[in-house]
N, C-alpha and C positions, 0 to 999 in steps of 0.2 A: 483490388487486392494488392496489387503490383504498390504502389502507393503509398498503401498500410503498414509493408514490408517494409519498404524504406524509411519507413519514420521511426519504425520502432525500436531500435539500438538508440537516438536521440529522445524519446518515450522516457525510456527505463534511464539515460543518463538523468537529462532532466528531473527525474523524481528523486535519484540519488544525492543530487546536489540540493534540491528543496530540503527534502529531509535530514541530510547531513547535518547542512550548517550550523543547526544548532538546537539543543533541548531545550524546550521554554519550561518555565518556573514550577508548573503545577506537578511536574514529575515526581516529588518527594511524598504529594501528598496520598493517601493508602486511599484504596478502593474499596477496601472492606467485601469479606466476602467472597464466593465465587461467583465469578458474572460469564454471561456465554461469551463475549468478545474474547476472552481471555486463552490464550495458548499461542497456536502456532498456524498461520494459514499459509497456504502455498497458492501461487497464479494459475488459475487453471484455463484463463480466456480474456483474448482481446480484443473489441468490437470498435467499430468507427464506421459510424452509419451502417450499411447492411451487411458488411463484411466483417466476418469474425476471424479468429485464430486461435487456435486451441495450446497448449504449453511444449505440446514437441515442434509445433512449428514454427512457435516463438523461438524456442531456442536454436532453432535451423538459423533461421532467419537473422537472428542477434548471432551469431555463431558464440555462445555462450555454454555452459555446463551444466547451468545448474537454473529451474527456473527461480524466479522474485520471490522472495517466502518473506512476510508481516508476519512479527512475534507481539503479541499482545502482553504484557506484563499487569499483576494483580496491583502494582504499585503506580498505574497509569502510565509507564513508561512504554513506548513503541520504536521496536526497530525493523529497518526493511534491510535486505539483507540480498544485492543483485550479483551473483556471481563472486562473492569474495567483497566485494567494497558494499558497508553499510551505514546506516545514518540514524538519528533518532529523532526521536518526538515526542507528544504526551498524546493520550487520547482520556476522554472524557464520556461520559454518559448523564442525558439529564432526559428523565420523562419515560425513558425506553429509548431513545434516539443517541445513536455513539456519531464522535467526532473526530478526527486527527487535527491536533496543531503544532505546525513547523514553521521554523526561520525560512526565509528567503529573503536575501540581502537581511535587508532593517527591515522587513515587514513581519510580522506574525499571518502564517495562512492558516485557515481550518476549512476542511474537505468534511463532509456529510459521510457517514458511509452506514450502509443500508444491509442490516444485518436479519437473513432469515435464514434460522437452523444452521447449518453448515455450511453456508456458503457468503461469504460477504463483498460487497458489491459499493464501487467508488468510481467515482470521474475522475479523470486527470486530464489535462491539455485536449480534451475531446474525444479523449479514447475511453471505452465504458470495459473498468476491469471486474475480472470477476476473480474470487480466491475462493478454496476451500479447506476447511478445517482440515487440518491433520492431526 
């Protein structure tokens, strides 16, 4: 747990800086509709192997204010949003299965994220995040 702790203010940079860098192209285009991805989710847990952490211990831990909150937009656009510094991205849906895609450096990344009812669910750098709708 000791471990988990320490990584996770480097965690939540790293996603800031993924996301940040830059919106890719598909952002303009409309999503048509209301979809369940859509609104505002907050962090509510952070796992890495058998050790969890829940959002006030995160924020203990991060000595931060405020936890991670993903805003889903109707227009495909996504922003994360860590303590005051935030980034964006586009997320997609094809089949029932939603995606995030962000810059990093020159690359394009897209992350799977696993959406059941209220709660959605992604990987990052090995840590297994969990959000819920707000």
């Amino acid at each position: 747990m000791y471990q988990m702790k320490k990584n996770i203010p480097a965690l939540i940079l790293a996603m800031v800086l993924c996301i940040g860098l830059a919106a890719c192209g598909a952002g303009d285009q409309k999503k048509g509709g209301n979809t369940a991805i859509v609104g505002t989710w907050e962090l509510s847990e952070i796992a890495a192997g058998s050790s969890k952490m829940g959002a006030e211990d995160y924020m203990k831990s991060a000595d931060v204010d405020k936890v991670p909150v993903l805003t889903f937009e109707d227009d495909g656009k996504v922003t994360l949003d860590v303590n005051g510094d935030s980034g964006t991205g586009t997320w997609s849906e094809e089949g029932g299965a939603y995606s995030i895609t962000y810059k990093s450096g020159d690359d394009d990344v897209t992350k799977s994220v696993e959406l059941d009812g209220s709660t959605l669910k992604m990987e990052q750098n090995g840590y297994a995040l969990t959000y819920e709708k707000k």
